[in-house]
Wavefront OBJ file of the C-alpha trace (Angstrom):
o trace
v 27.736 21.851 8.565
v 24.639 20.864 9.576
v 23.448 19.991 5.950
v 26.381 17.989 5.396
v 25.326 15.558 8.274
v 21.872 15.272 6.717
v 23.358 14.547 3.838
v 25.772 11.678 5.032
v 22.597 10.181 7.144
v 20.507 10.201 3.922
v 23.588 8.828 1.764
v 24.157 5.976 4.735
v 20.508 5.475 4.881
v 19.880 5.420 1.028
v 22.693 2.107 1.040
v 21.061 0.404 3.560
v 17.676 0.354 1.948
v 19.645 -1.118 -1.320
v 21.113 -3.762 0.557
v 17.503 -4.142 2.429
v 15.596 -4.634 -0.728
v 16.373 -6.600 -3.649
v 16.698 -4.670 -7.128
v 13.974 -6.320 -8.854
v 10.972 -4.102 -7.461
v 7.395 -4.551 -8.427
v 6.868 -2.423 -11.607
v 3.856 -1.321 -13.432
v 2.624 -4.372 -15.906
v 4.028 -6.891 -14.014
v 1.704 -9.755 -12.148
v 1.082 -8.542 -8.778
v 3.319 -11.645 -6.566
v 1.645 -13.954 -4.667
v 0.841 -13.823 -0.878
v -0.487 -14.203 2.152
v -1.010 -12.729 5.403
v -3.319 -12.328 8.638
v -5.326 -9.589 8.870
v -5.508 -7.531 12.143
v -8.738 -8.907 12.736
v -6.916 -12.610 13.076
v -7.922 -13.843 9.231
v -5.697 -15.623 6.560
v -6.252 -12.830 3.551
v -4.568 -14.054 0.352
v -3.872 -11.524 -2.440
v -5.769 -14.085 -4.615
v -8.893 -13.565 -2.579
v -9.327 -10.164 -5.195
v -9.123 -11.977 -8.111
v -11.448 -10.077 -10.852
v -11.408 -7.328 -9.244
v -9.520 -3.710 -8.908
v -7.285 -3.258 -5.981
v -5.738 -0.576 -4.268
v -2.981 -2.166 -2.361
v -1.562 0.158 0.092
v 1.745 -0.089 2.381
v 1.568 1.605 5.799
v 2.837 2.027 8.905
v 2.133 4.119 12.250
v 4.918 5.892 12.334
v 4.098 7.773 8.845
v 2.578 10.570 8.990
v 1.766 10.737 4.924
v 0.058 6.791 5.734
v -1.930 8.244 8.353
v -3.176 11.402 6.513
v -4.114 8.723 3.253
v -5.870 6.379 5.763
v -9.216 8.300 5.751
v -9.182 8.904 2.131
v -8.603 5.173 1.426
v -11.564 4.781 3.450
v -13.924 7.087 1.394
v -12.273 4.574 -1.581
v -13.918 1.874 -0.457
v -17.038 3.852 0.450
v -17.501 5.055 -2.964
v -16.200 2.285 -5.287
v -16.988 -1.251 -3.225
v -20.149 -1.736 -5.062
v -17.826 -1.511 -8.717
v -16.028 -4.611 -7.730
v -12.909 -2.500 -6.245
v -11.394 -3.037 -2.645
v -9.035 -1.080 -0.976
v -6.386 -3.711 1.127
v -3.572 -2.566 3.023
v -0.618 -3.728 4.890
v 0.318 -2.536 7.875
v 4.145 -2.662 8.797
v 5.104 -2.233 12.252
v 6.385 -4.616 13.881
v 3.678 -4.508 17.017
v 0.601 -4.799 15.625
v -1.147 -3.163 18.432
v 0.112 0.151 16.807
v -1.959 -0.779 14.163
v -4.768 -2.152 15.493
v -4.787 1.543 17.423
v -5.166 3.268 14.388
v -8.099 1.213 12.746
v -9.787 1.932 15.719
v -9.739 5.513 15.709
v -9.315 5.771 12.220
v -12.745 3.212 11.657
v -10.753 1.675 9.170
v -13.695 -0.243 6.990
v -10.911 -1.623 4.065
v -8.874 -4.721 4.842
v -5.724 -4.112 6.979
v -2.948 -6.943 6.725
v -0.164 -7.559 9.290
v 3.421 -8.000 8.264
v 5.456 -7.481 11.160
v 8.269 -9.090 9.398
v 8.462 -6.804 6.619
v 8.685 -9.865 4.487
v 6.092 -8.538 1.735
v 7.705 -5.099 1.957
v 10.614 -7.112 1.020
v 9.153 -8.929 -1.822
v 7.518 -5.550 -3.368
v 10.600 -3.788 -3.011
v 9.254 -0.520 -1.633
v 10.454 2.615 -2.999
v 9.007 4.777 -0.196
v 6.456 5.086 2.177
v 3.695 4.988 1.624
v 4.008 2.877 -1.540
v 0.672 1.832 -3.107
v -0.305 -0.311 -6.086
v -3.223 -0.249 -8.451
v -3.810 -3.649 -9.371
v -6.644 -4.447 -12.174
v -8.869 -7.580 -12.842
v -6.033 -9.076 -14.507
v -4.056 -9.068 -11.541
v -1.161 -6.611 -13.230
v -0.086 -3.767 -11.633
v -1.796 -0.934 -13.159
v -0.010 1.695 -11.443
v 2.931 2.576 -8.479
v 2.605 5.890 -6.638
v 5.141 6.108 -3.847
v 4.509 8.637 -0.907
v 0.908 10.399 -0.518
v 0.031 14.035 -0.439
v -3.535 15.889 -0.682
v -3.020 16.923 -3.901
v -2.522 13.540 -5.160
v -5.988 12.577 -4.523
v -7.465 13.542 -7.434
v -5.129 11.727 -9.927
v -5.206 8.617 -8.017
v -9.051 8.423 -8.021
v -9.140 9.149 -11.685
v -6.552 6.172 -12.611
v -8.920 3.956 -9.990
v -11.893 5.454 -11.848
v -10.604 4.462 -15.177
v -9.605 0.852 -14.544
v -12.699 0.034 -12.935
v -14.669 1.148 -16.067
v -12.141 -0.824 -18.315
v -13.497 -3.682 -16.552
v -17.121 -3.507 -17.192
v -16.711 -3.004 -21.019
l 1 2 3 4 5 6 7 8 9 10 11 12 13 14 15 16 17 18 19 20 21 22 23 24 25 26 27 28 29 30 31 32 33 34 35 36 37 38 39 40 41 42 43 44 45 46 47 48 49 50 51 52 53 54 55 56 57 58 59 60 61 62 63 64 65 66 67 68 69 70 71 72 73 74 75 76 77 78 79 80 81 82 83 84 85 86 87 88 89 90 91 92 93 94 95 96 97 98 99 100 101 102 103 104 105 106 107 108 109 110 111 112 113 114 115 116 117 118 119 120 121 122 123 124 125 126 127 128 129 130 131 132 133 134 135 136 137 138 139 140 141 142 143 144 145 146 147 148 149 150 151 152 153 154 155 156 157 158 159 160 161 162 163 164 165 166 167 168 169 170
């Protein structure tokens, strides 16, 4: 019984999310879109702002708890690679950005963190999941879409990040 009714809630909750997002998602080799939004420290970030170089591009929220657990790591990221021309940016999307200004407190977040309370750029992007992140290289094509975060993915993701950078400086 019981499974049924997670069942249904999942079915009803899958068909939302298709009317919620249109069916052309971002994909892997295509141009990352164009777009702007403030950052939670009150600055117009553009995505163009990273042209020429490698981007992690991250979608978040508070209530996640796989966004949380990747927010440190993202952070040792940006430690380890900002000098390679890469930069961790994330977007943030509750819709009270005090949640999220919370969390990059406590957090020290050290990588960009965008606000889109509207969920307009989820929108755009088409997210599959969250967290849904995108490896974007120099070119500005998406190198890469990894949809929900667990420890163990870690490794992989750092070795695609590792590779693109180094395609870059041949």
């Amino acid at each position: 019984m019981l499974s049924s009714v997670i069942f249904r809630a999942l079915f009803v909750l899958n068909i939302i999310g298709l009317t919620l997002y249109p069916a052309n998602a971002v994909e892997t080799g295509d141009q990352v879109p164009k777009f702007s939004l403030t950052s939670a420290d009150g600055k117009e970030v553009s995505i163009s702002d990273f042209a020429g170089k490698v981007v992690y591009l991250d979608f978040w929220a508070s209530w996640c708890p796989p966004c949380r657990v990747s927010l440190p790591w993202m952070n040792e990221l940006q430690n380890k690679y900002s000098s390679d021309d890469f930069v961790v940016v994330t977007i943030n999307l509750d819709s009270d950005s005090s949640k999220a200004k919370r969390i990059i407190d406590e957090q020290r977040l050290t990588y960009p963190v965008l606000l889109d309370v509207q969920g307009k750029i989820a929108k755009l992007f088409a997210l599959p999941a969250m967290p849904t992140s995108f490896l974007i290289g120099r070119n500005g094509k998406i190198s890469l879409v990894h949809s929900a975060f667990r420890n163990e993915d870690k490794e992989s993701l750092e070795t695609s990040i590792s590779k693109l950078i180094k395609e870059g400086t041949k």
